[in-house]
TORKOL-4160 file (C-alpha; in steps of 0.2 Angstrom, whole numbers, padded with zeros to 4 digits, m for minus):
254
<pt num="1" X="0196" Y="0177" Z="m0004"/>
<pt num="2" X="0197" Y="0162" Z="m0017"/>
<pt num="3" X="0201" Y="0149" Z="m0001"/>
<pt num="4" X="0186" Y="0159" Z="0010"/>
<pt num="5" X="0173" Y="0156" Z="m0005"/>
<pt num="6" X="0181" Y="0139" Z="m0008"/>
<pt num="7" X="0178" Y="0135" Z="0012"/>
<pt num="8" X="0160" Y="0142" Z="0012"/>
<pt num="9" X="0154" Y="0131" Z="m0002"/>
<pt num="10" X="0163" Y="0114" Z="0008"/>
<pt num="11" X="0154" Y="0119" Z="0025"/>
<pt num="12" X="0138" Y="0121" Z="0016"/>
<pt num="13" X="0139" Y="0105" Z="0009"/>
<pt num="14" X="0138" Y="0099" Z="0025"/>
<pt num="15" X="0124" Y="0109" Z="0033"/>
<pt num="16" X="0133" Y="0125" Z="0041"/>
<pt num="17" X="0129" Y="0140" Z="0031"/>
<pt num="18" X="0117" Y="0133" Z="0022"/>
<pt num="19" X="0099" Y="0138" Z="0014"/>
<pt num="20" X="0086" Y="0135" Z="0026"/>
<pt num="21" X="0068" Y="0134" Z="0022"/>
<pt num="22" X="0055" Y="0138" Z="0032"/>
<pt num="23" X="0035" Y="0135" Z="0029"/>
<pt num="24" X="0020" Y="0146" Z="0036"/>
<pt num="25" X="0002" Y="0137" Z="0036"/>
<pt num="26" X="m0012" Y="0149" Z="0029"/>
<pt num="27" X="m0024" Y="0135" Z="0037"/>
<pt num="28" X="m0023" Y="0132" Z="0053"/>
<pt num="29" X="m0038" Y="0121" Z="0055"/>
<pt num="30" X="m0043" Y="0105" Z="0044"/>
<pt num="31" X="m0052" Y="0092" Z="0039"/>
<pt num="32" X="m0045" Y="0077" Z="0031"/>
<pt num="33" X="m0049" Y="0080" Z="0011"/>
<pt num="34" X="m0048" Y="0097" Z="0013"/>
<pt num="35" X="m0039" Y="0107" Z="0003"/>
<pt num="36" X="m0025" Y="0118" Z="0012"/>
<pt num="37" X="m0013" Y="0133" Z="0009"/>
<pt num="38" X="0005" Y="0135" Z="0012"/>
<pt num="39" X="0020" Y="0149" Z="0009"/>
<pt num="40" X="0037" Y="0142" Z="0007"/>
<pt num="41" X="0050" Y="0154" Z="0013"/>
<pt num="42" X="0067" Y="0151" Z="0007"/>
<pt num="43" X="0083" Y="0160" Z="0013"/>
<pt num="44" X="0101" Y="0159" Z="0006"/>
<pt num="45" X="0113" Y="0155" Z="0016"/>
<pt num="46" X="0134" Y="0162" Z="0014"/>
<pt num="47" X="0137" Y="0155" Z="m0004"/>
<pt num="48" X="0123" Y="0152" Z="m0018"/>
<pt num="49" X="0117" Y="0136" Z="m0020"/>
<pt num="50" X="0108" Y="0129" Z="m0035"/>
<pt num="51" X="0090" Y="0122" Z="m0028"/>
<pt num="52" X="0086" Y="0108" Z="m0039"/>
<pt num="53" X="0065" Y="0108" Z="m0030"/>
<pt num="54" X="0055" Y="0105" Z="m0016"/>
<pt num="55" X="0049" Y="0092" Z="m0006"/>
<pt num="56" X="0032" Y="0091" Z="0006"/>
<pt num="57" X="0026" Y="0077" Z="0016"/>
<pt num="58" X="0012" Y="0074" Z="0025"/>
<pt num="59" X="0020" Y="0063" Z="0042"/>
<pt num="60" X="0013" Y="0055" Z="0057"/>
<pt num="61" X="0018" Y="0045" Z="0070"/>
<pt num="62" X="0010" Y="0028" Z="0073"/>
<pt num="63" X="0014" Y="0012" Z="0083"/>
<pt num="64" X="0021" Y="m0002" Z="0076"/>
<pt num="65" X="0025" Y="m0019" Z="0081"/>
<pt num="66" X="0041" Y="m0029" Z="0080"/>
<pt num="67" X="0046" Y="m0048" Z="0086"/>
<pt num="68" X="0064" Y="m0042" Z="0095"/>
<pt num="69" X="0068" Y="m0062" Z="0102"/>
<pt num="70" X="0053" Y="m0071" Z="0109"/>
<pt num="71" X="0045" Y="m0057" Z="0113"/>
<pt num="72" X="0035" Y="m0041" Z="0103"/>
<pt num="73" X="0040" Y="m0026" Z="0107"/>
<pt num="74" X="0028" Y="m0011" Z="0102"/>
<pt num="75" X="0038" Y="0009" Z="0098"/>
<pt num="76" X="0033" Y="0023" Z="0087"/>
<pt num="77" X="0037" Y="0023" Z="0067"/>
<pt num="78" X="0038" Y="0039" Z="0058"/>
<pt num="79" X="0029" Y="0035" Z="0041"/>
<pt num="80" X="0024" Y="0044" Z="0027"/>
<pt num="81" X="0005" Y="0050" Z="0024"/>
<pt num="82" X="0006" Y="0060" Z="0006"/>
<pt num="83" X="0021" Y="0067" Z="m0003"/>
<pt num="84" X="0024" Y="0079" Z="m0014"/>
<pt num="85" X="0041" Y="0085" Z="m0027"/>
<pt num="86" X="0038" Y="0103" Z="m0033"/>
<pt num="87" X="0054" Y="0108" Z="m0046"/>
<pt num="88" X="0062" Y="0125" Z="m0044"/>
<pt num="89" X="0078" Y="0123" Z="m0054"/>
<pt num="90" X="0086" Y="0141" Z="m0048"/>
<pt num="91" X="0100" Y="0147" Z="m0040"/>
<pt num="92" X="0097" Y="0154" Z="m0024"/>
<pt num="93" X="0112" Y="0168" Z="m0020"/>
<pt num="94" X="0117" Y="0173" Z="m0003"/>
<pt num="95" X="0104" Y="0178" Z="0011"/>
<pt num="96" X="0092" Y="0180" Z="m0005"/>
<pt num="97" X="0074" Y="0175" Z="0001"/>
<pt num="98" X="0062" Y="0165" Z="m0011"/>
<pt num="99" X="0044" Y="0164" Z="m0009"/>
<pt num="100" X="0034" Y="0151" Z="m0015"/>
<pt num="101" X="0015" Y="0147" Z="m0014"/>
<pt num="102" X="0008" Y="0129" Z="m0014"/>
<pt num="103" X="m0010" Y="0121" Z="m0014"/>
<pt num="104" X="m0011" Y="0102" Z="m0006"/>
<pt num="105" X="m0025" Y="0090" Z="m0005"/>
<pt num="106" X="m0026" Y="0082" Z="0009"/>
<pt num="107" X="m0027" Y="0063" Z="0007"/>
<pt num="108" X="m0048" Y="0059" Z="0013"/>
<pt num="109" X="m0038" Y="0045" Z="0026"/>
<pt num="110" X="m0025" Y="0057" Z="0036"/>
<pt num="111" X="m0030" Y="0053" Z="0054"/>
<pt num="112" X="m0036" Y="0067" Z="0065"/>
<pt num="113" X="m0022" Y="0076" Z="0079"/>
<pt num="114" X="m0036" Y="0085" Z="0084"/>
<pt num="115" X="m0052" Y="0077" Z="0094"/>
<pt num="116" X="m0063" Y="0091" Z="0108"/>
<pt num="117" X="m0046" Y="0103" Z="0110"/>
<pt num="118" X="m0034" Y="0089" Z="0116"/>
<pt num="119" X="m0020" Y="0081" Z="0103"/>
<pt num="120" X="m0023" Y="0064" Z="0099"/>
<pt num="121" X="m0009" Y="0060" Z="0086"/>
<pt num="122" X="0007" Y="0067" Z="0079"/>
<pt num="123" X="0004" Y="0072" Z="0061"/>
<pt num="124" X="0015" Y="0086" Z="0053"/>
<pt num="125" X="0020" Y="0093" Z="0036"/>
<pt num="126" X="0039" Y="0093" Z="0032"/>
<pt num="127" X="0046" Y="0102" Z="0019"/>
<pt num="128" X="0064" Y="0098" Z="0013"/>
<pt num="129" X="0076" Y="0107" Z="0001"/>
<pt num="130" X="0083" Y="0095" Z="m0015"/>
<pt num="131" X="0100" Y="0105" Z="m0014"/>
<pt num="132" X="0115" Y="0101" Z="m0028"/>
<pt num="133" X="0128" Y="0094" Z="m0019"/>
<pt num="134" X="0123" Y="0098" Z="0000"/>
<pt num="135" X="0113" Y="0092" Z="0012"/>
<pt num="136" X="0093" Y="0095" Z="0013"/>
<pt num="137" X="0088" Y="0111" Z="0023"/>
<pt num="138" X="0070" Y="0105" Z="0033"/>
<pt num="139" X="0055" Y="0111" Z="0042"/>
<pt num="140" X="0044" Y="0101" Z="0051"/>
<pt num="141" X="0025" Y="0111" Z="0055"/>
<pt num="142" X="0013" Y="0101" Z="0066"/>
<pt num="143" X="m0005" Y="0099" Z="0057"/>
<pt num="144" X="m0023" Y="0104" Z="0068"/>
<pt num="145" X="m0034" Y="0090" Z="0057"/>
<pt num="146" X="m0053" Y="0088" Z="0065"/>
<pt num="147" X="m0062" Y="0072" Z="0063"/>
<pt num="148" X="m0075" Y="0075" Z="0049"/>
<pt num="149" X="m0096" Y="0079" Z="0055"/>
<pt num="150" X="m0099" Y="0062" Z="0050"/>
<pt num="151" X="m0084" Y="0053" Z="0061"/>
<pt num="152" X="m0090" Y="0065" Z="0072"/>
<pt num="153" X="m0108" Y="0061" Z="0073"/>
<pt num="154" X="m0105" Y="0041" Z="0075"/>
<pt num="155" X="m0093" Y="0044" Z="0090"/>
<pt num="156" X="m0107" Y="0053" Z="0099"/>
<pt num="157" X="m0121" Y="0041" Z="0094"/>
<pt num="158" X="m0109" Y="0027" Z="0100"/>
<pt num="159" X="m0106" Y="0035" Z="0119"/>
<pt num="160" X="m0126" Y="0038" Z="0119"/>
<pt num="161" X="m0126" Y="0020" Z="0118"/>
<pt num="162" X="m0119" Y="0018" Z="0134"/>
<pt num="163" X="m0099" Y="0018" Z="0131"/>
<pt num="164" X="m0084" Y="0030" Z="0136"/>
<pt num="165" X="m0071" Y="0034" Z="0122"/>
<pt num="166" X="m0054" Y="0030" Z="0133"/>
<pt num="167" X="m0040" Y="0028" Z="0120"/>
<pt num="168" X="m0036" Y="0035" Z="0104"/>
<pt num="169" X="m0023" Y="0027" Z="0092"/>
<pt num="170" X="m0014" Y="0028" Z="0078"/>
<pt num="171" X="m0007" Y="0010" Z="0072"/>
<pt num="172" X="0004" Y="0005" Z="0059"/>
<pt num="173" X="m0007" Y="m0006" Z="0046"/>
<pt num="174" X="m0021" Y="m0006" Z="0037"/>
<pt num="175" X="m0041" Y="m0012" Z="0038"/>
<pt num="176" X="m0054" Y="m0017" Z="0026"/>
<pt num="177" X="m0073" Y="m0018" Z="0029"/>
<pt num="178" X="m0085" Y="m0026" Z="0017"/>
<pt num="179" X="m0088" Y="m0011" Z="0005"/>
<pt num="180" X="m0072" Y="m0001" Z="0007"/>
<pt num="181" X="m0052" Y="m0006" Z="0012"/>
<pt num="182" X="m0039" Y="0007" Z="0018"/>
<pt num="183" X="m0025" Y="0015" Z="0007"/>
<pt num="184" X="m0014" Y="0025" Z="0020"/>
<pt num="185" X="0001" Y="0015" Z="0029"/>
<pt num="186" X="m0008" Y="0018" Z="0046"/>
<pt num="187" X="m0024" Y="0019" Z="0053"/>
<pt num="188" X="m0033" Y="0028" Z="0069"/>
<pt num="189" X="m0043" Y="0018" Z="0079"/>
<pt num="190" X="m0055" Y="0025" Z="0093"/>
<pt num="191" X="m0058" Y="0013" Z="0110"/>
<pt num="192" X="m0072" Y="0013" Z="0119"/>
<pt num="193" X="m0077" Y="0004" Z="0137"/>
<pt num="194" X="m0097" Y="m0001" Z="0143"/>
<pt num="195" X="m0101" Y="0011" Z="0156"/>
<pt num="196" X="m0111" Y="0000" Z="0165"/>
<pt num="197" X="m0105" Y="m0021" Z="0165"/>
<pt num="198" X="m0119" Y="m0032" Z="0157"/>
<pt num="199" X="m0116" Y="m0052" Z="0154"/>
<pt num="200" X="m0122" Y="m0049" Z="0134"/>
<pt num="201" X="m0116" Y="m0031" Z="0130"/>
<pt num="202" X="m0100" Y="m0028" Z="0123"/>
<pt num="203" X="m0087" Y="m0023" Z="0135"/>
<pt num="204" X="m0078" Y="m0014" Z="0122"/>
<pt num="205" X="m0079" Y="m0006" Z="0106"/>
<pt num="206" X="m0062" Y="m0003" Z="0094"/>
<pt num="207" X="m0070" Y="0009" Z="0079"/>
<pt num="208" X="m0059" Y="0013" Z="0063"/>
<pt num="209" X="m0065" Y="0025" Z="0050"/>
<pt num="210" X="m0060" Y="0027" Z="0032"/>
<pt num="211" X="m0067" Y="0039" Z="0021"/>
<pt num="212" X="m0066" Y="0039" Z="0002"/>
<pt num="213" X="m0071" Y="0057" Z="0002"/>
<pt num="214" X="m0091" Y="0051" Z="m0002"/>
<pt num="215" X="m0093" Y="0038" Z="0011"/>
<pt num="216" X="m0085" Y="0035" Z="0027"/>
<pt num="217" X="m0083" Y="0017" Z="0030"/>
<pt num="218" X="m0084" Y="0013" Z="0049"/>
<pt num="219" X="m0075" Y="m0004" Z="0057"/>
<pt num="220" X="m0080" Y="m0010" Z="0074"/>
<pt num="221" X="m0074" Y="m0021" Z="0084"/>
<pt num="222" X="m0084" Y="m0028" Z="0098"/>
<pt num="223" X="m0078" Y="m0038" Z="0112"/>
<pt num="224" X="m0090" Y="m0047" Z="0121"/>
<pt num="225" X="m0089" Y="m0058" Z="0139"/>
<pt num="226" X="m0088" Y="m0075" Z="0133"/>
<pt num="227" X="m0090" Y="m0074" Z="0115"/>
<pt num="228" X="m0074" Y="m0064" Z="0109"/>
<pt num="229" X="m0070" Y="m0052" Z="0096"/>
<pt num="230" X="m0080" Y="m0048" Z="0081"/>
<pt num="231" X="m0082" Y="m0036" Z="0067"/>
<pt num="232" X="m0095" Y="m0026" Z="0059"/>
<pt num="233" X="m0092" Y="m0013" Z="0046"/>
<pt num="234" X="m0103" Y="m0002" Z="0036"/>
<pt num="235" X="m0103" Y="0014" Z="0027"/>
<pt num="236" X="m0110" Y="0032" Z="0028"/>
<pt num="237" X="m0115" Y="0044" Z="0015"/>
<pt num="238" X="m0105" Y="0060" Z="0020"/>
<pt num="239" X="m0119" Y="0069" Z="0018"/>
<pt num="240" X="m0124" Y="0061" Z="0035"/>
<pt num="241" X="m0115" Y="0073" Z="0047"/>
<pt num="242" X="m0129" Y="0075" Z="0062"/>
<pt num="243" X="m0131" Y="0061" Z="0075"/>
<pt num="244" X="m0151" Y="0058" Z="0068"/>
<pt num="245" X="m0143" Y="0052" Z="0052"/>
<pt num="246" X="m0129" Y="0045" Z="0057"/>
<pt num="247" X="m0137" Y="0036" Z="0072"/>
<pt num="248" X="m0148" Y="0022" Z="0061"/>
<pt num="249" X="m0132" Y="0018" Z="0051"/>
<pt num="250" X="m0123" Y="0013" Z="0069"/>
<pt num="251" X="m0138" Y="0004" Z="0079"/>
<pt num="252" X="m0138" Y="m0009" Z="0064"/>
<pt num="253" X="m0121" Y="m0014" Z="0070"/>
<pt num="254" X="m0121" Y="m0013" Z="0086"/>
């Protein structure tokens, strides 16, 4: 019995028999800022196990750039949003199950995965176990995050403009306006193509947003035929969540 216990506790320092964890969302749909809900559900696995906390962490994925030779090769970078160490500091026997409840803020910046029913990013909370002498047990949950009414209401005043949203990304980086600069190791930026080709017009439009949780600071980038890139920034009350009061704020910069 002494050599059974004894082979348990070796197999579960390496990930068979282990606790496992497992987290339910009690939101499903947010808003970046908001405030959400989860239960963590732990379960022993064959031998106890002393569970020194847990870890949460808001991820994404984003593209990121790299110089591979003489060329620049682009792939996708798992990088980390938010992050979160809750102690526990018990000893979690055998199939026992442990139920924690948990609070979290989301960060005002977290991109939206979510535009008009359609995923438009990867974002996902992953919660790990901090187990004594064995190896983390993890959960990964995708996250449904809506742009906010006021990101909202500039990407509908800007395609009653005359432009069609054709990509969205989410980039490795950061931007800065003139009143506001980004915190967040990534940033999501919507691109938008002239529907109709005019000489002095902009043939497309890059727009980044970054909201301090009072104002949303928007980033554009216009490209125009024969006179190149350039940016104009400005930044919204979020009070302004309807496309009449969002749309005297965007016509100045465009």
């Amino acid at each position: 019995m002494e050599y059974i216990n004894l082979l348990k506790k070796l197999l579960a320092s390496v990930g068979i028999g282990k606790a496992t964890v497992d987290t339910l969302l009690l939101t499903d749909e947010l808003i970046a800022g908001q405030t959400f809900d989860i239960e963590v559900i732990i379960k022993g696995g064959d031998v106890s196990q002393h569970l020194n906390g847990i870890e949460l962490a808001i991820m994404a994925q984003a593209k990121a750039e790299s110089e591979v030779g003489d060329e620049e090769v682009t792939y996708n970078k798992n990088v980390v949003l938010q992050h979160w160490l809750q102690e526990l500091n018990v000893e979690v026997q055998p199939q026992e199950t442990i139920t924690r409840h948990f609070s979290l803020d989301l960060h005002s910046e977290v991109p939206a995965s979510s535009f008009h029913g359609q995923q438009i990013a990867k974002v996902w909370l992953q919660t790990g176990l901090d187990i004594k002498n064995g190896i983390d047990g993890s959960d990964n949950d995708p996250l449904t995050i809506h742009p906010s009414p006021t990101q909202l209401a500039v990407l509908e005043v800007i395609e009653q403009s005359g432009y069609s949203l054709f990509k969205i990304d989410l980039e490795v980086g950061g931007v800065r306006g003139e009143n506001f600069s980004s915190h967040l190791p990534c940033y999501q930026e919507y691109e938008f193509k002239q529907q109709s080709r005019s000489l002095f017009g902009a043939k497309e439009i890059e727009v980044t947003f970054v909201d301090n949780g009072h104002e949303t600071g928007v980033l554009i980038e216009i490209d125009r035929l024969f006179l190149g890139d350039g940016y104009r920034s400005i930044s919204i009350p979020n009070h302004c969540s309807s496309i009449e009061q969002v749309r005297p704020y965007i016509e100045k910069i465009l």
